[in-house]
N, C-alpha and C positions, 0 to 999 in steps of 0.2 A: 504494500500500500504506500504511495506517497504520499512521505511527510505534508500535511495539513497547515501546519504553523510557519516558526518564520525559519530560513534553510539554516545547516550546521554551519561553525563556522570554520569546518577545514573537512578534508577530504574523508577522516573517519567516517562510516555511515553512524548515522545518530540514531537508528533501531535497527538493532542486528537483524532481529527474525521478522520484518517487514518481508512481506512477499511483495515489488512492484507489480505483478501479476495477478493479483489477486482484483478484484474490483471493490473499488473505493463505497464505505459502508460507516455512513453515519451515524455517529449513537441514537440512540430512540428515531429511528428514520424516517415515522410518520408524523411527526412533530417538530424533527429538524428547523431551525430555522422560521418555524411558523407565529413568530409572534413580532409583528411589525416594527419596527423602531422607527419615532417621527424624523422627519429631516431636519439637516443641518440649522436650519431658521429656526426649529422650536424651540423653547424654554428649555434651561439645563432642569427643571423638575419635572416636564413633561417627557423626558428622555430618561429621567431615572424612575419615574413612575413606570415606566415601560419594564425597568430591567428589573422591579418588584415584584417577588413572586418566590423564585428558585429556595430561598433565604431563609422561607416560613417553611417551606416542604425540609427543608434538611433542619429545622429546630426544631420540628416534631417528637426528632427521636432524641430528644434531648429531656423532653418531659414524656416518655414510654411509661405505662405503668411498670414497667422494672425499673425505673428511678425513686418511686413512690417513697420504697419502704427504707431504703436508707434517710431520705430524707425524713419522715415522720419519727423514725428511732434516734435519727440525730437530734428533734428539737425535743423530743419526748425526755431524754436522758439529760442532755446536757445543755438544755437550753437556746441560746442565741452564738455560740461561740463557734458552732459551725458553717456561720455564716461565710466567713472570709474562705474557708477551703471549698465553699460553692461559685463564690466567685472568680478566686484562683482556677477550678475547673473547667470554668463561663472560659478565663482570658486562653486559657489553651484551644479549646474547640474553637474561638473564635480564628485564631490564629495558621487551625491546619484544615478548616472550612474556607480560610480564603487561599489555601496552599492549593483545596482541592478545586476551587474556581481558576484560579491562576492557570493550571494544568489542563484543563478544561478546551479555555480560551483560546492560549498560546498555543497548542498543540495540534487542537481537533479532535483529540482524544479522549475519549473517556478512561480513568483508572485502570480497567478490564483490557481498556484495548492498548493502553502503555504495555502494560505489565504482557501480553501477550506477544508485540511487538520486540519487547526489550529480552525477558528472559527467555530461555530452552522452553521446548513442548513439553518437557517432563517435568518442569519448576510449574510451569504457568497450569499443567492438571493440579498438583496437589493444590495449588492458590485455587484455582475452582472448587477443588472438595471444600477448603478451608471456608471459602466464601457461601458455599449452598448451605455448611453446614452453619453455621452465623444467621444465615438467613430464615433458616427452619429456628435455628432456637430465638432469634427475635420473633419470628412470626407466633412461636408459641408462648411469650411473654403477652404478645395482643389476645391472644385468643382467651387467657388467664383471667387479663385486666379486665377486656368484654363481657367475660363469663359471669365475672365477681360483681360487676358494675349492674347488669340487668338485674342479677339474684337480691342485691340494694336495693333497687328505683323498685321490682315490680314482685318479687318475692319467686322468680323463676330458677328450679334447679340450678346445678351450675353445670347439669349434663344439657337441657337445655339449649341455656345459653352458650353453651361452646359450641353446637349444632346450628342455632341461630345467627353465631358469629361469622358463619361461610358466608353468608346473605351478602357479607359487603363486598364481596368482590364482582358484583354486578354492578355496584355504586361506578367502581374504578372504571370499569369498562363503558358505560354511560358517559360520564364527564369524559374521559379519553377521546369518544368518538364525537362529542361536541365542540375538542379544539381543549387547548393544553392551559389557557385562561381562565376555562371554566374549574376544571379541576385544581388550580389555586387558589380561585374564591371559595369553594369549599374548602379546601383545608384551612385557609387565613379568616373562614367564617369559625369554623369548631375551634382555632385558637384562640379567637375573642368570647366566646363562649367561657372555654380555662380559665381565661385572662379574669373575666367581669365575677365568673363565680367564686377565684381565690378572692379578688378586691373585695368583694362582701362581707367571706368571711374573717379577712384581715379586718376591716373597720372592726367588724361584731367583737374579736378576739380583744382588740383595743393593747394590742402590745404598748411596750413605754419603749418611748422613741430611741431613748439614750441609751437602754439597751441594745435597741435593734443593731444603731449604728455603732456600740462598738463591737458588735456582734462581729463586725463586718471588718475589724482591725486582727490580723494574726495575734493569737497567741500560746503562750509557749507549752501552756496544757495540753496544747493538741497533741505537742510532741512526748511532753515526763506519761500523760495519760494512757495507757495501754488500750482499754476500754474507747476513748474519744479515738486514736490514732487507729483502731481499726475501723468504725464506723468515717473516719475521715479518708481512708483508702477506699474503702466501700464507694463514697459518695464518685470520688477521683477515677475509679475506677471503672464505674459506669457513665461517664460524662461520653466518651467519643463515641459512639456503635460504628465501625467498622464501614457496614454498608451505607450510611451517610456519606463517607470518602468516596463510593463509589457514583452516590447518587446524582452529588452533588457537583462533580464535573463533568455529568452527563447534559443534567436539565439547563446549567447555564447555556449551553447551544442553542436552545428553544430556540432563542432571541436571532432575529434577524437584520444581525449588527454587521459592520461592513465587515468582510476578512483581509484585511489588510492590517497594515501596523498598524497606525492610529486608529482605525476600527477597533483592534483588539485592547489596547493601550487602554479606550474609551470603558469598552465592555470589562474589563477587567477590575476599572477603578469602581462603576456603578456596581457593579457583582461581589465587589468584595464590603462597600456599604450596605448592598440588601442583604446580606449576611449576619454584619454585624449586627447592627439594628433588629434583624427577627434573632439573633442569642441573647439577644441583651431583651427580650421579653421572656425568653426560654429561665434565662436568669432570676427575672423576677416571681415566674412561677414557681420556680425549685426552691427559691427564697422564700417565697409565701405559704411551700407546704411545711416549709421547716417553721417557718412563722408562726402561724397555728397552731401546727403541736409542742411548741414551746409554751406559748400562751397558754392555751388549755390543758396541758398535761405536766408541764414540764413541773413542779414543786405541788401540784396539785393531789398528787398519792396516784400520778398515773404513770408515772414515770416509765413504765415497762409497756408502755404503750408501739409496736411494731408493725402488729398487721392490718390493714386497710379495713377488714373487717373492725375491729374493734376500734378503729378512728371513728367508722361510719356511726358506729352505735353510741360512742360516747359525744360528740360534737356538739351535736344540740342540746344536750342535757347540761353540758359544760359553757360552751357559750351561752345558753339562756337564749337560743336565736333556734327555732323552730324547724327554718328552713335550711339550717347550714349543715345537716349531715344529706339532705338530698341534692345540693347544689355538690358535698365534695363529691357524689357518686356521677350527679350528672356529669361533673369535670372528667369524671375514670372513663367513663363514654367514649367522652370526645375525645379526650388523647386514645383510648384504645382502637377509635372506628379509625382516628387521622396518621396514628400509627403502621395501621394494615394497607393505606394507600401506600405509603414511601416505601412499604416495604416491598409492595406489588411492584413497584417500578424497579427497584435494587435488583431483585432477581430478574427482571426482566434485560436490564441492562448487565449486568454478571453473565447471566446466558452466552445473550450474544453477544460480548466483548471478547472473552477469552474462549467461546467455541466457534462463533460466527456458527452457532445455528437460534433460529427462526422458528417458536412454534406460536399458535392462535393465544392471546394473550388471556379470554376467558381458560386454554387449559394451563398454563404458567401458573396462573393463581390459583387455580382448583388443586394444582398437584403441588403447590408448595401447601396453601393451607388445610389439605387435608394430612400431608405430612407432620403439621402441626397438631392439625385435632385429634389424631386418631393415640397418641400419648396422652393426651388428656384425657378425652374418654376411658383409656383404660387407667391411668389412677383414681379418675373420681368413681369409673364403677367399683375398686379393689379395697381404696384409700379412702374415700371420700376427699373432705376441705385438708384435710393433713397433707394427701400425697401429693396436690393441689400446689400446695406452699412450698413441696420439696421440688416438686418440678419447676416452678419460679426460678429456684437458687439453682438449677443443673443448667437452665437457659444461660444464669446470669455468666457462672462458671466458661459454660462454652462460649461465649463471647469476648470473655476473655482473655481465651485463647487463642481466636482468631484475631486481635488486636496488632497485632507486630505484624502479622502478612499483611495489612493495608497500609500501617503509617509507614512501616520505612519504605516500601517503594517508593511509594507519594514525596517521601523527600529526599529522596535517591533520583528523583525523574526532574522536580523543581529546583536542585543545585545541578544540572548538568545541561551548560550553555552548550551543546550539540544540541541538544535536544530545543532547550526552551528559547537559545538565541537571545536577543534583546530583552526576553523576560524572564530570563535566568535572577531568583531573587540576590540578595546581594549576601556577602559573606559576612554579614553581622544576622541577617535573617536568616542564616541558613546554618551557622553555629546555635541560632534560639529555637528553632526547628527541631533541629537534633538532641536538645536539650529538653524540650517538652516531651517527643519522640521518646526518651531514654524513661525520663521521671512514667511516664503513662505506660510502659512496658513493664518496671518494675512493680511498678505498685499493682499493677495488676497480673503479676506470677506474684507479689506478695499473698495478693489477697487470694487468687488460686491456692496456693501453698496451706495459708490458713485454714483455707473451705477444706481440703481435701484430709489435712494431715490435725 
Protein backbone atom coordinates (compact mmCIF):
# COMPACT_ATOMS: atom_id res chain seq x y z
CA UNK A 1 0.00 0.00 0.00
CA UNK A 2 1.29 3.58 -0.56
CA UNK A 3 2.22 5.49 2.02
CA UNK A 4 -0.94 7.99 2.72
CA UNK A 5 0.97 10.62 4.75
CA UNK A 6 3.67 12.92 4.10
CA UNK A 7 6.96 10.66 2.09
CA UNK A 8 10.04 9.27 4.21
CA UNK A 9 12.67 11.36 4.51
CA UNK A 10 15.48 9.01 2.85
CA UNK A 11 15.57 6.10 0.83
CA UNK A 12 14.70 3.54 3.99
CA UNK A 13 11.08 2.28 3.15
CA UNK A 14 9.00 3.78 6.13
CA UNK A 15 6.66 0.35 6.32
CA UNK A 16 8.42 -2.71 5.66
CA UNK A 17 5.56 -5.13 5.13
CA UNK A 18 3.56 -2.48 2.82
CA UNK A 19 2.49 -4.50 -0.13
CA UNK A 20 2.49 -1.50 -3.18
CA UNK A 21 0.34 -4.03 -4.61
CA UNK A 22 -2.16 -4.41 -2.73
CA UNK A 23 -5.16 -1.89 -3.29
CA UNK A 24 -5.27 1.13 -1.38
CA UNK A 25 -8.18 0.58 1.63
CA UNK A 26 -9.27 3.08 3.85
CA UNK A 27 -10.16 2.65 7.53
CA UNK A 28 -13.87 2.41 8.06
CA UNK A 29 -14.29 2.88 4.16
CA UNK A 30 -17.83 3.73 4.11
CA UNK A 31 -17.53 6.69 6.07
CA UNK A 32 -14.12 7.62 4.89
CA UNK A 33 -13.87 11.16 4.48
CA UNK A 34 -17.75 11.61 4.61
CA UNK A 35 -18.12 14.40 6.97
CA UNK A 36 -17.78 17.82 5.11
CA UNK A 37 -15.37 20.50 6.27
CA UNK A 38 -16.60 24.26 5.57
CA UNK A 39 -14.05 26.33 3.33
CA UNK A 40 -11.33 28.34 3.62
CA UNK A 41 -13.72 31.67 4.28
CA UNK A 42 -15.52 30.04 7.28
CA UNK A 43 -15.02 30.96 10.88
CA UNK A 44 -12.19 29.07 12.73
CA UNK A 45 -15.26 27.69 15.04
CA UNK A 46 -17.22 26.72 12.24
CA UNK A 47 -14.20 24.51 11.03
CA UNK A 48 -13.67 23.08 14.58
CA UNK A 49 -17.30 22.56 15.06
CA UNK A 50 -16.87 20.24 12.15
CA UNK A 51 -13.93 18.24 13.56
CA UNK A 52 -16.23 17.67 16.92
CA UNK A 53 -17.30 14.57 17.39
CA UNK A 54 -14.22 11.62 17.07
CA UNK A 55 -13.35 13.17 20.82
CA UNK A 56 -16.72 12.13 22.76
CA UNK A 57 -16.78 8.56 20.86
CA UNK A 58 -13.09 7.66 22.27
CA UNK A 59 -14.11 9.39 26.10
CA UNK A 60 -16.65 6.99 26.40
CA UNK A 61 -14.47 4.30 27.24
CA UNK A 62 -13.11 6.37 29.65
CA UNK A 63 -16.36 6.28 31.94
CA UNK A 64 -17.16 2.14 30.96
CA UNK A 65 -18.92 0.73 33.76
CA UNK A 66 -15.45 -1.16 34.43
CA UNK A 67 -14.27 2.27 35.61
CA UNK A 68 -17.20 2.56 38.04
CA UNK A 69 -16.10 0.40 40.83
CA UNK A 70 -12.78 1.64 41.48
CA UNK A 71 -13.86 4.90 41.50
CA UNK A 72 -16.84 4.51 44.12
CA UNK A 73 -14.34 2.27 46.55
CA UNK A 74 -11.92 5.07 46.05
CA UNK A 75 -14.38 7.89 47.54
CA UNK A 76 -16.04 5.37 49.65
CA UNK A 77 -12.62 4.48 51.74
CA UNK A 78 -10.67 7.33 51.54
CA UNK A 79 -12.46 10.16 50.67
CA UNK A 80 -11.57 13.05 48.25
CA UNK A 81 -7.76 12.29 48.13
CA UNK A 82 -8.02 10.22 45.08
CA UNK A 83 -8.88 12.91 43.22
CA UNK A 84 -5.56 14.09 41.92
CA UNK A 85 -4.59 10.22 40.64
CA UNK A 86 -7.87 10.64 38.40
CA UNK A 87 -6.62 13.44 37.14
CA UNK A 88 -3.20 12.55 36.64
CA UNK A 89 -4.81 9.58 34.63
CA UNK A 90 -7.25 12.25 32.68
CA UNK A 91 -3.58 14.16 31.64
CA UNK A 92 -2.18 10.62 30.26
CA UNK A 93 -5.12 9.55 28.09
CA UNK A 94 -5.26 12.81 27.04
CA UNK A 95 -1.88 12.93 25.82
CA UNK A 96 -1.74 9.24 23.89
CA UNK A 97 -5.46 10.20 22.58
CA UNK A 98 -3.91 12.85 20.61
CA UNK A 99 -0.69 10.52 19.89
CA UNK A 100 -3.42 8.25 18.48
CA UNK A 101 -5.03 11.39 16.28
CA UNK A 102 -1.60 12.51 15.23
CA UNK A 103 -1.00 8.96 13.63
CA UNK A 104 -4.27 8.83 12.38
CA UNK A 105 -3.81 12.18 10.39
CA UNK A 106 -0.22 12.20 9.24
CA UNK A 107 -0.25 8.70 8.01
CA UNK A 108 -3.72 7.54 6.64
CA UNK A 109 -3.59 4.86 8.95
CA UNK A 110 -5.27 3.49 11.24
CA UNK A 111 -3.25 1.77 14.42
CA UNK A 112 -4.33 -1.85 12.96
CA UNK A 113 -3.19 -0.82 9.75
CA UNK A 114 0.51 0.68 11.19
CA UNK A 115 1.13 -2.11 13.03
CA UNK A 116 0.32 -4.56 10.03
CA UNK A 117 2.33 -2.45 7.65
CA UNK A 118 5.31 -2.16 10.02
CA UNK A 119 5.63 -5.60 11.98
CA UNK A 120 6.07 -9.50 10.59
CA UNK A 121 2.75 -11.59 9.74
CA UNK A 122 3.47 -13.52 12.68
CA UNK A 123 3.94 -10.23 15.24
CA UNK A 124 0.81 -8.55 13.72
CA UNK A 125 -1.54 -12.30 14.37
CA UNK A 126 -0.67 -12.52 17.94
CA UNK A 127 -1.44 -8.26 18.16
CA UNK A 128 -4.86 -9.56 16.41
CA UNK A 129 -5.41 -12.25 19.15
CA UNK A 130 -4.28 -9.73 21.67
CA UNK A 131 -6.63 -7.19 20.38
CA UNK A 132 -10.14 -9.42 19.75
CA UNK A 133 -9.36 -10.69 22.86
CA UNK A 134 -9.44 -6.97 24.67
CA UNK A 135 -12.39 -6.48 22.71
CA UNK A 136 -14.51 -9.53 23.93
CA UNK A 137 -13.46 -8.60 27.48
CA UNK A 138 -14.44 -4.87 27.09
CA UNK A 139 -17.53 -5.85 25.38
CA UNK A 140 -18.29 -8.19 28.30
CA UNK A 141 -17.78 -5.21 30.99
CA UNK A 142 -20.92 -3.46 28.73
CA UNK A 143 -22.81 -6.37 28.73
CA UNK A 144 -22.32 -6.55 32.81
CA UNK A 145 -22.97 -2.74 33.21
CA UNK A 146 -26.26 -3.02 30.81
CA UNK A 147 -27.37 -6.09 32.69
CA UNK A 148 -26.93 -4.50 36.20
CA UNK A 149 -28.22 -1.17 35.08
CA UNK A 150 -31.83 -2.53 33.70
CA UNK A 151 -32.19 -5.02 36.92
CA UNK A 152 -31.91 -1.20 38.82
CA UNK A 153 -34.22 1.06 36.68
CA UNK A 154 -36.89 -1.90 36.11
CA UNK A 155 -36.28 -4.90 38.54
CA UNK A 156 -35.29 -7.25 35.20
CA UNK A 157 -33.13 -10.56 35.88
CA UNK A 158 -29.70 -9.99 35.17
CA UNK A 159 -30.02 -13.17 32.75
CA UNK A 160 -32.52 -11.00 31.05
CA UNK A 161 -30.88 -8.05 30.80
CA UNK A 162 -27.78 -9.49 29.38
CA UNK A 163 -30.08 -11.04 26.56
CA UNK A 164 -31.67 -7.63 26.04
CA UNK A 165 -28.27 -6.06 25.93
CA UNK A 166 -27.63 -7.74 22.14
CA UNK A 167 -30.72 -5.39 21.09
CA UNK A 168 -28.17 -2.53 20.71
CA UNK A 169 -26.28 -3.55 18.12
CA UNK A 170 -29.11 -2.77 15.78
CA UNK A 171 -28.94 0.80 17.28
CA UNK A 172 -25.03 0.94 15.71
CA UNK A 173 -26.12 -0.33 12.58
CA UNK A 174 -29.02 2.24 12.19
CA UNK A 175 -27.04 5.58 12.91
CA UNK A 176 -24.14 3.80 10.74
CA UNK A 177 -26.24 3.65 7.72
CA UNK A 178 -27.78 7.33 8.36
CA UNK A 179 -24.18 8.92 7.95
CA UNK A 180 -21.36 8.90 10.74
CA UNK A 181 -22.91 12.57 12.28
CA UNK A 182 -25.67 10.99 13.38
CA UNK A 183 -24.07 8.22 15.34
CA UNK A 184 -22.06 11.02 17.20
CA UNK A 185 -25.14 12.92 18.30
CA UNK A 186 -26.17 9.91 19.97
CA UNK A 187 -23.33 9.07 21.66
CA UNK A 188 -22.55 13.04 22.62
CA UNK A 189 -26.45 12.90 23.56
CA UNK A 190 -26.11 9.75 26.32
CA UNK A 191 -22.93 11.63 27.59
CA UNK A 192 -24.92 14.73 28.49
CA UNK A 193 -27.25 12.46 29.81
CA UNK A 194 -23.97 11.07 32.56
CA UNK A 195 -22.86 14.44 32.48
CA UNK A 196 -26.53 16.29 33.89
CA UNK A 197 -27.33 13.08 36.19
CA UNK A 198 -23.78 13.04 38.04
CA UNK A 199 -24.21 17.38 38.22
CA UNK A 200 -27.51 16.58 40.29
CA UNK A 201 -26.24 14.29 42.28
CA UNK A 202 -23.19 16.29 43.11
CA UNK A 203 -25.34 19.48 44.20
CA UNK A 204 -27.69 16.90 46.34
CA UNK A 205 -24.27 15.27 47.94
CA UNK A 206 -23.21 19.17 48.66
CA UNK A 207 -19.44 18.07 49.11
CA UNK A 208 -17.38 21.01 50.97
CA UNK A 209 -15.57 22.75 48.20
CA UNK A 210 -12.10 22.85 50.01
CA UNK A 211 -12.06 19.41 50.33
CA UNK A 212 -12.90 18.72 46.85
CA UNK A 213 -10.04 20.98 45.77
CA UNK A 214 -7.57 19.67 47.78
CA UNK A 215 -8.77 16.41 46.88
CA UNK A 216 -7.28 17.37 43.62
CA UNK A 217 -3.45 18.38 45.15
CA UNK A 218 -1.14 14.85 45.30
CA UNK A 219 -0.53 13.56 48.36
CA UNK A 220 1.85 11.59 49.82
CA UNK A 221 -0.69 8.82 51.44
CA UNK A 222 -1.24 7.64 48.28
CA UNK A 223 2.07 6.44 48.32
CA UNK A 224 3.00 5.39 52.62
CA UNK A 225 -0.82 3.84 52.18
CA UNK A 226 -0.83 0.38 50.82
CA UNK A 227 -4.69 0.07 50.88
CA UNK A 228 -5.05 3.91 48.93
CA UNK A 229 -1.97 2.90 46.42
CA UNK A 230 -3.80 -0.12 45.28
CA UNK A 231 -7.05 1.31 44.71
CA UNK A 232 -4.90 4.34 43.01
CA UNK A 233 -3.30 1.69 40.45
CA UNK A 234 -6.76 0.26 40.01
CA UNK A 235 -8.00 3.75 39.00
CA UNK A 236 -4.57 4.24 36.76
CA UNK A 237 -4.80 1.21 35.42
CA UNK A 238 -8.01 1.28 34.00
CA UNK A 239 -7.95 4.81 32.57
CA UNK A 240 -6.59 3.85 28.80
CA UNK A 241 -8.78 0.78 27.11
CA UNK A 242 -6.41 -0.26 24.46
CA UNK A 243 -9.13 -0.25 21.63
CA UNK A 244 -9.65 3.50 22.18
CA UNK A 245 -5.82 3.70 20.42
CA UNK A 246 -7.33 1.94 17.86
CA UNK A 247 -10.50 3.63 17.51
CA UNK A 248 -9.50 6.80 17.74
CA UNK A 249 -7.16 7.07 14.64
CA UNK A 250 -9.51 5.44 12.68
CA UNK A 251 -12.61 7.83 13.06
CA UNK A 252 -10.53 11.08 12.88
CA UNK A 253 -10.57 10.34 9.00
CA UNK A 254 -14.21 10.68 8.91
CA UNK A 255 -13.57 14.38 8.36
CA UNK A 256 -13.16 15.46 4.82
CA UNK A 257 -10.13 17.64 5.41
CA UNK A 258 -7.63 18.50 2.72
CA UNK A 259 -4.74 15.71 2.48
CA UNK A 260 -2.08 17.68 2.14
CA UNK A 261 0.32 19.30 4.61
CA UNK A 262 -1.47 22.19 5.81
CA UNK A 263 -4.68 20.07 5.58
CA UNK A 264 -3.28 17.76 7.83
CA UNK A 265 -1.36 20.24 10.09
CA UNK A 266 -5.01 21.92 10.37
CA UNK A 267 -6.96 18.52 11.03
CA UNK A 268 -4.56 17.58 13.51
CA UNK A 269 -4.57 20.67 15.79
CA UNK A 270 -8.63 20.67 15.78
CA UNK A 271 -8.42 16.75 16.50
CA UNK A 272 -6.38 16.86 19.06
CA UNK A 273 -8.61 19.90 20.89
CA UNK A 274 -11.85 17.75 20.24
CA UNK A 275 -10.13 15.20 22.33
CA UNK A 276 -9.03 17.11 24.96
CA UNK A 277 -12.02 18.93 25.75
CA UNK A 278 -14.45 15.58 25.53
CA UNK A 279 -11.47 13.92 28.44
CA UNK A 280 -11.76 16.69 30.37
CA UNK A 281 -15.73 15.89 30.60
CA UNK A 282 -14.66 12.09 30.82
CA UNK A 283 -12.76 13.79 33.97
CA UNK A 284 -15.28 15.39 35.41
CA UNK A 285 -17.56 12.25 35.54
CA UNK A 286 -15.00 9.91 37.12
CA UNK A 287 -14.41 12.87 39.43
CA UNK A 288 -18.09 13.19 40.23
CA UNK A 289 -18.58 9.34 40.81
CA UNK A 290 -15.70 9.55 43.27
CA UNK A 291 -17.44 12.79 44.58
CA UNK A 292 -20.55 11.09 45.74
CA UNK A 293 -19.37 8.24 47.26
CA UNK A 294 -17.02 10.26 49.24
CA UNK A 295 -19.85 12.49 50.32
CA UNK A 296 -22.39 9.93 51.12
CA UNK A 297 -20.27 7.09 52.39
CA UNK A 298 -17.00 8.13 52.96
CA UNK A 299 -17.12 8.80 57.36
CA UNK A 300 -20.65 7.86 57.19
CA UNK A 301 -20.36 4.00 58.48
CA UNK A 302 -20.29 3.18 54.71
CA UNK A 303 -17.19 3.16 54.01
CA UNK A 304 -16.87 -0.48 52.59
CA UNK A 305 -19.14 0.60 50.07
CA UNK A 306 -17.60 -1.11 46.40
CA UNK A 307 -20.27 -2.40 44.31
CA UNK A 308 -22.64 -0.54 42.17
CA UNK A 309 -25.27 -2.47 43.43
CA UNK A 310 -25.02 -1.36 46.88
CA UNK A 311 -24.28 2.58 45.61
CA UNK A 312 -27.70 2.09 43.84
CA UNK A 313 -29.58 1.11 47.07
CA UNK A 314 -27.86 3.34 49.52
CA UNK A 315 -27.90 6.87 47.44
CA UNK A 316 -31.10 8.01 48.06
CA UNK A 317 -31.49 7.08 51.57
CA UNK A 318 -28.09 8.93 52.19
CA UNK A 319 -28.53 11.94 50.04
CA UNK A 320 -32.04 12.44 51.28
CA UNK A 321 -32.66 13.07 47.22
CA UNK A 322 -35.38 10.41 46.17
CA UNK A 323 -34.35 10.51 42.75
CA UNK A 324 -30.47 10.04 42.97
CA UNK A 325 -30.08 6.22 43.00
CA UNK A 326 -32.28 6.15 39.64
CA UNK A 327 -30.52 8.87 37.84
CA UNK A 328 -26.84 6.86 39.01
CA UNK A 329 -28.43 3.64 37.31
CA UNK A 330 -29.94 5.75 34.45
CA UNK A 331 -26.01 7.11 34.08
CA UNK A 332 -24.97 2.96 34.18
CA UNK A 333 -27.29 2.82 30.87
CA UNK A 334 -25.95 5.33 29.19
CA UNK A 335 -22.31 4.65 29.54
CA UNK A 336 -23.07 0.98 29.16
CA UNK A 337 -25.57 1.29 25.77
CA UNK A 338 -22.55 4.28 24.50
CA UNK A 339 -19.80 1.89 25.41
CA UNK A 340 -21.09 -1.01 23.03
CA UNK A 341 -21.09 1.48 20.08
CA UNK A 342 -17.08 2.23 20.40
CA UNK A 343 -16.60 -0.98 20.88
CA UNK A 344 -18.73 -2.11 17.74
CA UNK A 345 -16.57 0.09 15.79
CA UNK A 346 -12.89 -1.02 17.55
CA UNK A 347 -13.52 -4.42 16.21
CA UNK A 348 -14.68 -3.55 13.29
CA UNK A 349 -11.66 -1.53 12.44
CA UNK A 350 -9.15 -4.30 14.25
CA UNK A 351 -10.78 -6.74 11.80
CA UNK A 352 -9.87 -5.15 8.93
CA UNK A 353 -6.60 -3.35 9.71
CA UNK A 354 -4.52 -6.17 10.50
CA UNK A 355 -6.52 -8.85 8.21
CA UNK A 356 -7.92 -6.74 5.50
CA UNK A 357 -10.92 -8.93 5.67
CA UNK A 358 -14.50 -7.46 5.35
CA UNK A 359 -17.55 -9.03 6.93
CA UNK A 360 -21.55 -7.51 7.06
CA UNK A 361 -21.11 -5.23 10.19
CA UNK A 362 -24.69 -6.55 11.61
CA UNK A 363 -22.43 -10.02 11.80
CA UNK A 364 -19.08 -8.32 13.45
CA UNK A 365 -21.38 -7.30 16.37
CA UNK A 366 -23.52 -10.36 16.68
CA UNK A 367 -20.27 -12.40 16.96
CA UNK A 368 -18.21 -10.32 19.16
CA UNK A 369 -21.24 -9.73 21.59
CA UNK A 370 -22.55 -12.88 21.70
CA UNK A 371 -18.82 -13.92 22.60
CA UNK A 372 -19.53 -11.69 25.36
CA UNK A 373 -22.93 -12.83 26.44
CA UNK A 374 -22.62 -16.32 26.21
CA UNK A 375 -19.82 -16.08 29.74
CA UNK A 376 -22.35 -14.21 31.35
CA UNK A 377 -25.11 -16.28 30.90
CA UNK A 378 -23.26 -19.18 32.16
CA UNK A 379 -22.05 -17.52 35.50
CA UNK A 380 -25.35 -15.95 36.23
CA UNK A 381 -27.13 -19.27 35.58
CA UNK A 382 -24.05 -21.38 37.95
CA UNK A 383 -23.11 -18.16 40.10
CA UNK A 384 -25.73 -15.82 40.15
CA UNK A 385 -24.70 -11.68 41.12
CA UNK A 386 -21.24 -13.32 42.68
CA UNK A 387 -20.00 -14.84 39.54
CA UNK A 388 -21.21 -11.77 37.88
CA UNK A 389 -18.72 -9.48 39.84
CA UNK A 390 -15.94 -12.05 39.23
CA UNK A 391 -16.24 -11.82 35.78
CA UNK A 392 -16.19 -7.97 35.93
CA UNK A 393 -12.58 -8.36 37.42
CA UNK A 394 -11.20 -11.27 34.72
CA UNK A 395 -12.59 -8.59 31.84
CA UNK A 396 -10.60 -5.98 33.91
CA UNK A 397 -7.49 -8.27 34.28
CA UNK A 398 -7.57 -9.11 30.46
CA UNK A 399 -7.34 -5.61 29.45
CA UNK A 400 -4.69 -5.35 31.10
CA UNK A 401 -2.84 -7.39 29.42
CA UNK A 402 -3.48 -6.30 26.25
CA UNK A 403 -2.34 -2.70 27.30
CA UNK A 404 1.42 -2.62 26.06
CA UNK A 405 0.57 -4.35 22.54
CA UNK A 406 -1.25 -0.93 21.67
CA UNK A 407 0.74 1.80 23.55
CA UNK A 408 4.04 1.01 22.58
CA UNK A 409 3.49 0.77 18.94
CA UNK A 410 1.53 3.95 18.85
CA UNK A 411 4.66 5.57 20.14
CA UNK A 412 7.15 3.48 18.38
CA UNK A 413 5.13 4.61 14.94
CA UNK A 414 4.66 8.68 16.31
CA UNK A 415 8.64 9.15 17.13
CA UNK A 416 9.65 7.72 13.66
CA UNK A 417 10.02 10.78 11.06
CA UNK A 418 10.15 7.84 8.13
CA UNK A 419 7.01 7.22 8.94
CA UNK A 420 5.30 10.54 10.27
CA UNK A 421 7.60 13.14 8.27
CA UNK A 422 6.84 16.68 9.26
CA UNK A 423 4.68 15.25 12.01
CA UNK A 424 7.00 13.36 13.72
CA UNK A 425 6.36 14.67 17.47
CA UNK A 426 9.24 16.23 18.96
CA UNK A 427 12.00 14.70 21.30
CA UNK A 428 10.62 16.29 24.52
CA UNK A 429 7.12 14.62 23.55
CA UNK A 430 8.34 11.66 22.74
CA UNK A 431 10.65 11.15 25.99
CA UNK A 432 6.89 12.15 27.96
CA UNK A 433 5.21 9.54 25.61
CA UNK A 434 7.53 6.83 26.66
CA UNK A 435 7.27 7.99 30.03
CA UNK A 436 3.48 7.67 30.41
CA UNK A 437 3.85 4.56 28.18
CA UNK A 438 6.28 2.99 30.96
CA UNK A 439 4.25 4.23 34.21
CA UNK A 440 0.78 2.72 32.44
CA UNK A 441 2.52 -0.77 31.65
CA UNK A 442 3.72 -1.09 35.20
CA UNK A 443 1.11 -0.23 37.02
CA UNK A 444 -0.98 -2.33 35.25
CA UNK A 445 1.39 -5.95 35.46
CA UNK A 446 1.28 -4.40 39.18
CA UNK A 447 -2.16 -4.44 39.42
CA UNK A 448 -2.31 -7.96 37.29
CA UNK A 449 0.35 -9.28 39.62
CA UNK A 450 -1.86 -8.24 42.77
CA UNK A 451 -5.29 -9.75 41.15
CA UNK A 452 -3.74 -12.89 40.33
CA UNK A 453 -1.04 -13.72 43.03
Amino acid sequence: MTPLGTPPTSARPAWRFANPADPERNSLPEVFASVRIPGPGASWLRRFLAFVGPGYMVSVGYMDPGNWATDLQGGAQFGYTLLAVIMLSNFMAILLQALSARLGIATGRDLAQACRDHFPPALNIVLWLACELAIIACDLAEVIGTAVALQLLFGLPLLAGTLISALDAFIVLLLMNRGFRYLEAFVIGLLTVIAVCFAVQVVAAQPPVAAVLRGFLPSSAIITNSQMLYIAIGIIGATVMPHNLYLHSSIVQTRAYDRTMPGRREAIRWATWDSTIALMLALFINAAILIVAAAAFHGNGHDGVAEIEDAYHLLSPVLGLGIASTLFALALLAAGTNSTITGTLAGQIIMEGFLRLQIPHWARRMLTRGLAIVPVIIMIVFYGNRGVGELLLASQVILSLQLPFAVIPLVIFVSDRHKMGAFTISRFMAMLSWLVALVIVLLNLKLLYDTLF
